[in-house]
C-alpha positions in Angstrom: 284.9 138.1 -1.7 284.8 135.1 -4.0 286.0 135.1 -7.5 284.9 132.8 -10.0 284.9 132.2 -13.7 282.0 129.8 -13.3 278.7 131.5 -13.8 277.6 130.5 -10.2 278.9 129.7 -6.9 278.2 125.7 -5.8 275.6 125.7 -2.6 275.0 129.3 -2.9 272.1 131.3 -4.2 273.0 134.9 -6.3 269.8 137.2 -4.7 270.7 139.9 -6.6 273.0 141.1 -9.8 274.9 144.0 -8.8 276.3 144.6 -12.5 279.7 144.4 -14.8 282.1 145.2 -12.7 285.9 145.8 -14.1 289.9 146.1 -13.1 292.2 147.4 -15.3 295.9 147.6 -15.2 298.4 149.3 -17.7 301.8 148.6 -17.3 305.1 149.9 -19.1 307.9 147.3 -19.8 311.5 149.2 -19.0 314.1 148.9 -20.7 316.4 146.4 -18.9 313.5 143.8 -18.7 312.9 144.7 -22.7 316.9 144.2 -23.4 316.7 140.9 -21.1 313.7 139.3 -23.1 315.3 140.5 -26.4 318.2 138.2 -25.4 316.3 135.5 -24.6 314.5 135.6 -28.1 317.2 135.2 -29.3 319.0 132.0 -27.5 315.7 130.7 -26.5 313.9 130.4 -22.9 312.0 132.0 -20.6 311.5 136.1 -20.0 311.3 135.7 -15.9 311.2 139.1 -16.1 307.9 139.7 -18.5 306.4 137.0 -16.3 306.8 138.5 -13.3 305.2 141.9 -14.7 302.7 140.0 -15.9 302.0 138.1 -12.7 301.9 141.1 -11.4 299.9 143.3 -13.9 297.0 140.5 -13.5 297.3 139.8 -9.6 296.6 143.6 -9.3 293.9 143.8 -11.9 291.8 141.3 -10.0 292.5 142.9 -6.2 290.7 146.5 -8.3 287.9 144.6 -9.9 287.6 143.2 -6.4 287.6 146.4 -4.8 285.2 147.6 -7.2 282.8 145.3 -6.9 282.9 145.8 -3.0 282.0 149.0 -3.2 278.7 148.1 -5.0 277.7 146.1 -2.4 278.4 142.6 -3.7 280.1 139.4 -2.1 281.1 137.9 -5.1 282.3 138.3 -8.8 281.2 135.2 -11.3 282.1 134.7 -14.9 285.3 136.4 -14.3 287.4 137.0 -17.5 291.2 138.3 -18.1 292.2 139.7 -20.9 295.7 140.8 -22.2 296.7 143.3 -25.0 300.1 144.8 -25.5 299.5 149.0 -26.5 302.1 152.1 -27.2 304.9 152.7 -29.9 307.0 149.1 -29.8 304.3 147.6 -28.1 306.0 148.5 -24.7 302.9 148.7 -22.6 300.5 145.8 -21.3 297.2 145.9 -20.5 295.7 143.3 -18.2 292.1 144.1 -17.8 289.5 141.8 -15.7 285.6 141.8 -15.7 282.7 140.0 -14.7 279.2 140.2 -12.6 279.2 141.5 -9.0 276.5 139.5 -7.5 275.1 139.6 -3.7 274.8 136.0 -2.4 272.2 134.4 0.2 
């Protein structure tokens, strides 16, 4: 399956659009990574810990718009897009949601 934010595939021909295709992944922020970052705001650096999760949180949205896309019979994904939003009371959930066009290749 190839994934792409380009809105084709060099040397290959799309045959057929299979449709938006999407992966979505909500994930909560505990409180030991939310006391860690809250540190680091204040003496300055890097939250490995919120960049891990949100390594994680988009690694795992593109493997389900992958597996979605699979499913409706297509061999790649183009125009890919990731988008992040922070939801809940304190903002202590992320969103990482992924779209683009399943497409069946020549």
């Amino acid at each position: 399956m190839i994934l792409t934010t380009t809105p084709n595939i060099e040397g290959r021909t799309i045959i057929e659009y299979k449709g938006v295709v999407f992966g979505e992944v909500i994930a909560g922020v505990n409180f030991v990574k939310d006391f860690g970052a809250s540190i680091r705001n204040i003496i300055g650096g890097r939250s490995g810990s919120y960049e891990s999760e949100l390594v994680e949180a988009r690694t795992q949205s593109l493997k389900e718009l992958e597996e979605r896309a699979r499913t409706m019979g297509a061999d790649a994904v183009v125009g890919v897009d990731i988008d992040y939003e922070v939801l809940g009371t304190n903002n202590g959930m992320l969103m990482v949601s992924a779209s683009g066009t399943a497409v069946k290749l020549a």
